[in-house]
N, C-alpha and C positions, 0 to 999 in steps of 0.2 A: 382228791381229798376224800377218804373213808365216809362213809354216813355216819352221822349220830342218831340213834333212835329220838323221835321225835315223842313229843306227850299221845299220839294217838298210837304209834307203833307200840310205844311199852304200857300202852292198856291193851290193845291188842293181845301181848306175849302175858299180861297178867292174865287175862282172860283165861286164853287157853292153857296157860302154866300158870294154876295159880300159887302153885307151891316154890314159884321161883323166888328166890329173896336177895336177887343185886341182879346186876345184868354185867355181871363180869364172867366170860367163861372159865370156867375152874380148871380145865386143862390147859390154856394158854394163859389167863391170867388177863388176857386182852379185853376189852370192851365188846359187848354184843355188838353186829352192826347191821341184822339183819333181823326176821323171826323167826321163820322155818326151816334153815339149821339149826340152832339150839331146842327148837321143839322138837326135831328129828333126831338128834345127839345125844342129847342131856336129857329132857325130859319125857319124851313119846317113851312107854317101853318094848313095844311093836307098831308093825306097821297099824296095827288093829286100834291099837292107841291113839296111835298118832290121824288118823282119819276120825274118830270119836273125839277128839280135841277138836278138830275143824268144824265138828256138826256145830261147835257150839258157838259159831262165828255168824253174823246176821249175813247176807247178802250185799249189803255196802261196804263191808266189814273185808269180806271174801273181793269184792270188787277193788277195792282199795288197796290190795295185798296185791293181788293180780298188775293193778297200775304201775304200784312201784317196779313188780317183773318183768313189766315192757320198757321201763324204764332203765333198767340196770340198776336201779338200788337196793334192790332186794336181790340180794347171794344165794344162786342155787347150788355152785359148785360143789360144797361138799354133803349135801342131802343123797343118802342112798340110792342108789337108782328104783329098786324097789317102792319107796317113799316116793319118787317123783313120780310113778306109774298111777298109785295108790291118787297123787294129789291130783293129776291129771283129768281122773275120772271123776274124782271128785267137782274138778271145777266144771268138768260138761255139765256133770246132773246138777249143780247147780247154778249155773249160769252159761251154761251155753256151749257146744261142742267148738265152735269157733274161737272161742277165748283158752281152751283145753290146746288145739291147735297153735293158737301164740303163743300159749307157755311152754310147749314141745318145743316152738324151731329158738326159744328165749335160752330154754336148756342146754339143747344141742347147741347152741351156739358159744355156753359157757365152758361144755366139754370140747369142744373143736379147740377154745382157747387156750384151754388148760392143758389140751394135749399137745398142743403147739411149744409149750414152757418147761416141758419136760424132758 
């Protein structure tokens, strides 16, 4: 069953997009189901963006994000690879090189998926 953003996820995605006004993606029309593909897509406009969006996330905020990662509910498959280099280090310096590490083999493991489907 797809995720529905939860009331914490879409203060989250206000947060950092606060210029978003629905949480429907305009290119598919579909329901967001995640936050950092459409922060990466739609709204980041470089990478340089899109890491300046994240500073503005507290540490519970950035941890909470990261849980859903290990969880599989948060969608990295279609975030730039760029983008996921840029979030990687981000989440060392801010919470830890070992958490950076999970979200690598969370990634890798979404591409291995995806290229299996192709």
């Amino acid at each position: 069953m797809p995720r529905v953003l939860t009331k914490k996820d879409i203060s989250i995605l206000k947060k950092i997009a606060p210029e978003s006004e629905g949480l429907i993606c305009k290119g598919s029309g579909s329901p967001y189901r995640s936050i950092l593909p459409p922060l990466a897509n739609h709204y980041s406009k470089d990478l340089k963006d899109f890491l300046k969006r994240l500073e503005m996330l507290d540490n519970h905020e950035i941890r909470y994000l990261v849980g859903l990662i290990y969880d599989g509910s948060e969608s990295l498959g279609c975030i730039p690879v760029e983008y996921m280099e840029g979030f990687m280090n981000f989440i060392s310096e801010r919470i830890g090189e070992e958490s950076a590490v999970s979200v690598l083999k969370c990634f890798e493991e979404t591409i291995e998926c995806e290229t299996n489907f192709i």
